[in-house]
C-alpha positions as CSV (number, residue, x, y, z in Angstrom):
1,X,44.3,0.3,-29.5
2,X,41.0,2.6,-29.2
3,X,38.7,2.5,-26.8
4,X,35.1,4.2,-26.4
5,X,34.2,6.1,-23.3
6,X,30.6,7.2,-23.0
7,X,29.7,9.2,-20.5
8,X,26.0,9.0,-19.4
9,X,24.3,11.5,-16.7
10,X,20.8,10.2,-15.8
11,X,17.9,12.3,-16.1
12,X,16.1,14.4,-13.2
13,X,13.3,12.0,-14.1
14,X,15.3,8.8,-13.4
15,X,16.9,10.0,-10.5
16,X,13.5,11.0,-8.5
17,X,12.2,7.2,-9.7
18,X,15.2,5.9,-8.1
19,X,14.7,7.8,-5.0
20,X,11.0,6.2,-4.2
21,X,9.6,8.9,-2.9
22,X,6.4,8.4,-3.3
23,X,4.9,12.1,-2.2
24,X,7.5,13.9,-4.6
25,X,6.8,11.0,-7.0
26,X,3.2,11.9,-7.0
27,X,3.6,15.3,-7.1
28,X,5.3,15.1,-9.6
29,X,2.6,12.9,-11.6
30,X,-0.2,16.0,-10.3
31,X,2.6,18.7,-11.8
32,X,2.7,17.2,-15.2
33,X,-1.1,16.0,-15.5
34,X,-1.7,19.9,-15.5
35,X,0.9,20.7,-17.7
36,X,0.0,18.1,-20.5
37,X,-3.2,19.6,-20.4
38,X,-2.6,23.3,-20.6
39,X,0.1,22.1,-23.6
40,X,-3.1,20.3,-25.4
41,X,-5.3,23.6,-24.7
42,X,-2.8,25.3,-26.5
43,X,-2.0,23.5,-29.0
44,X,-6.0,23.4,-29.5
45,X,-6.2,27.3,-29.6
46,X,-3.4,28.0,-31.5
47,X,-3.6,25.4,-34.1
48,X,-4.9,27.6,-36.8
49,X,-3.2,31.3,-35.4
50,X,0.2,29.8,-35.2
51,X,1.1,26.3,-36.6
52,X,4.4,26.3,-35.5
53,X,3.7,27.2,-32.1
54,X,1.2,24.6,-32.0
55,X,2.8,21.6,-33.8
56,X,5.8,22.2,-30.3
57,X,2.7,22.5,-27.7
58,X,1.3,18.9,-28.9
59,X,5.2,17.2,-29.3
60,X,5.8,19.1,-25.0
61,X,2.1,17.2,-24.6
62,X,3.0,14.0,-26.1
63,X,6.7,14.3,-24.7
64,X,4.6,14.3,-20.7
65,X,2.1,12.1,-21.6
66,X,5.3,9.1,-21.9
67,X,6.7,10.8,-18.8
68,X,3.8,9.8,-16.8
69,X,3.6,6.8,-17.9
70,X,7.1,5.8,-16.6
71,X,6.2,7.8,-13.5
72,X,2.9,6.0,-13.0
73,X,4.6,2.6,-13.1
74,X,7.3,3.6,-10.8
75,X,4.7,4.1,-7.9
């Protein structure tokens, strides 16, 4: 007989939703907000200097933009 075991290990994300704190939740929304943007300024400046460098600035942008969405529905 074989069994599966997977282990699972939530996210710091997930756990801070789960907590409801609603200051940390929203200063956590304020944190990210900024960094989304200075990932889209740089992925702006850099986009013909340094592709590569670029192309991972706009994936970390898009990558916060769906972690604020799940934060902003959590409040």
């Amino acid at each position: 007989m074989k069994t599966t075991c997977r282990l699972v290990r939530k996210s710091d994300l997930e756990i801070l939703i789960e907590s409801g704190d609603k200051v940390a939740i929203n200063a956590m929304i304020a944190r990210k907000e900024e960094a989304r943007e200075e990932a889209l300024r740089l992925a702006e400046f850099n986009k013909n200097r340094n592709i590569e460098f670029a192309e991972t600035e706009k994936s970390r942008a898009e990558l916060l933009g769906r972690q604020l969405t799940i934060l902003k529905a959590a409040i």
